[in-house]
N, C-alpha and C positions, 0 to 999 in steps of 0.2 A: 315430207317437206312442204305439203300445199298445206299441213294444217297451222306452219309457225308463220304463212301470209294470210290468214283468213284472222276478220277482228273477231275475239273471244274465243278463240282456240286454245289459248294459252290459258291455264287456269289462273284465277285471280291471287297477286299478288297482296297480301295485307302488309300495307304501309306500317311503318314505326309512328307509335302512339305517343305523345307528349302528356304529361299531367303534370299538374301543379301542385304543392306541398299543400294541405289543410292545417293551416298553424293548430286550431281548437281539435285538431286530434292527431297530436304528433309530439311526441314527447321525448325526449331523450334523457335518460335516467341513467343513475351511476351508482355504487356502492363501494367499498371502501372498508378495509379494516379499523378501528378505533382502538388502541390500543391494545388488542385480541382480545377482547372482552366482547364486543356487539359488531355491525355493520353498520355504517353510516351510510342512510341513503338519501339521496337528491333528485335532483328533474333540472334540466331549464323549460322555463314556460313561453318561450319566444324562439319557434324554429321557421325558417322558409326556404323553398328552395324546388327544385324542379325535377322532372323523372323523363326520361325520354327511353324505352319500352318496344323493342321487335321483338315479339316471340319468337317468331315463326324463324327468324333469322338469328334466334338464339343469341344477342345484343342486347345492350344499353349505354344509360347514360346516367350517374347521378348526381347531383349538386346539392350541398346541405348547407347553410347560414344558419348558426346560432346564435343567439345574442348574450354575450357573455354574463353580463348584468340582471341576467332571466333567472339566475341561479336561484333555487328555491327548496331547502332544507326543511322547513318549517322551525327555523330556530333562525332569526332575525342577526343575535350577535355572531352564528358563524357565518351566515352569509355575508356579514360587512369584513370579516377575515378572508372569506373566499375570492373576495371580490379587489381585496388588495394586493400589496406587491407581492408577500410570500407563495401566492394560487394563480389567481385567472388573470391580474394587472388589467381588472377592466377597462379604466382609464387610457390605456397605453394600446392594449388590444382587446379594442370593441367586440369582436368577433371571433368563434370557432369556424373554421371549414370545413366538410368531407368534399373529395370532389373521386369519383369513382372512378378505375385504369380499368378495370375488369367485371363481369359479372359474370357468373358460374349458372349455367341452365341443365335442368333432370327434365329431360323432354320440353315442354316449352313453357315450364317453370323455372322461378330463378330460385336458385338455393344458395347463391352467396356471393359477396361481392367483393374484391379489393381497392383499396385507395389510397389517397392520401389527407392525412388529418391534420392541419393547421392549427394550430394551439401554441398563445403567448410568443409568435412572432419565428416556432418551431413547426417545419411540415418531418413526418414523419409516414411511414406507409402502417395501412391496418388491413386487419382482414375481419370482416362480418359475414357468419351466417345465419341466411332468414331461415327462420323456424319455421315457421305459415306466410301465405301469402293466398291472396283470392282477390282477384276484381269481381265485378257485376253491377248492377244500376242500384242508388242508395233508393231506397225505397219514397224517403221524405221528396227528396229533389229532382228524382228521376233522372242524375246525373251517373255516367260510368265510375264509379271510382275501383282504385284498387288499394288492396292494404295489406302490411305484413310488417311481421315482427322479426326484431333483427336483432342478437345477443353479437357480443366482440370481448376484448379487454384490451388495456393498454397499459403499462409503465408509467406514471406520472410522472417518474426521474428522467425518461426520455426527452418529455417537454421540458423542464426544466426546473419543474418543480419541486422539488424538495424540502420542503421546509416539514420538519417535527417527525422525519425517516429515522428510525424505522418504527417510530411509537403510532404513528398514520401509516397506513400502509400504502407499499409503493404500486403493487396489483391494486387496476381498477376496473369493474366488471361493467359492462355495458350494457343495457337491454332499454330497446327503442320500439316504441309503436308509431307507425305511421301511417296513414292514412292521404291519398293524393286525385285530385279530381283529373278528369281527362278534359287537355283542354278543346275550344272550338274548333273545328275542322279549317283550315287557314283559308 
């Protein structure tokens, strides 16, 4: 009993960590049947968004902004296709969201998270699991970051997207790299 009144008796509690999204390493990618012939794959080049990170308490928190207009195929005429009413309606809906209900911890690693994904004006729940994940200080910056890869899939019929089903296919595979700095102690 005398040792939970004495200061530092109690072992050190580690606070929940905040990080910030690194847009220049964070990519969220997408693939796609093409008439069963190839895979059609993508990226948006425009992500932001926040990570809030207790291990020790086996928690989180995730927030993802994409910007829908980021879309980048490497092929110009379907990105002005993707970009209109039949796909993303970027005009209408600037933005994709993830915003996370859940994250899954194997000791005081996270291996997967669930949420909800906002797309064309449609919230839908997903589920992701990270592959790898590792923080530690970047070497260049000497800042903490942490990073991990994250596959899912989703429906596109779900959102509402349908246009050129089932010659497009309506399975769409996910796989994101992210990368997120830890931010200054408040």
């Amino acid at each position: 009993m005398l040792a939970l009144l004495l200061p530092g008796a109690l072992p050190a509690v580690a606070a929940p960590e905040r990080f910030t999204v690194d847009p220049t390493h964070t990519f969220p990618q997408f693939e796609v049947s093409h008439l069963g012939f190839s895979l059609q794959r993508g990226r948006f080049n425009q992500t932001r968004g926040s990570v809030l990170l207790d291990r020790e308490a086996r928690r989180g928190e995730v927030a993802i902004t994409i910007d829908a207009a980021s879309v980048d195929t490497g092929l110009e005429a379907l990105e002005k296709v993707l970009r209109g009413d039949d796909f993303f309606q970027v005009e209408r809906y600037p933005t994709l969201t993830f915003r996370s209900r859940q994250l899954y911890f194997r000791d005081d690693l996270p291996v997967g998270l669930e949420g909800d994904l906002t797309l064309r004006g449609v919230t839908r729940p997903v589920s992701l699991i990270i592959t790898q994940f590792r923080c530690g200080t970047q070497p260049l910056t000497r800042q903490t970051v942490c990073g991990a890869n994250v596959r899912g899939s989703l429906r596109r019929s779900d959102f509402g997207m349908n246009a050129f089903l089932p010659f497009v296919g309506d399975e769409v595979a996910l796989e994101i790299q992210i990368e997120a700095t830890r931010d200054p102690a408040p």
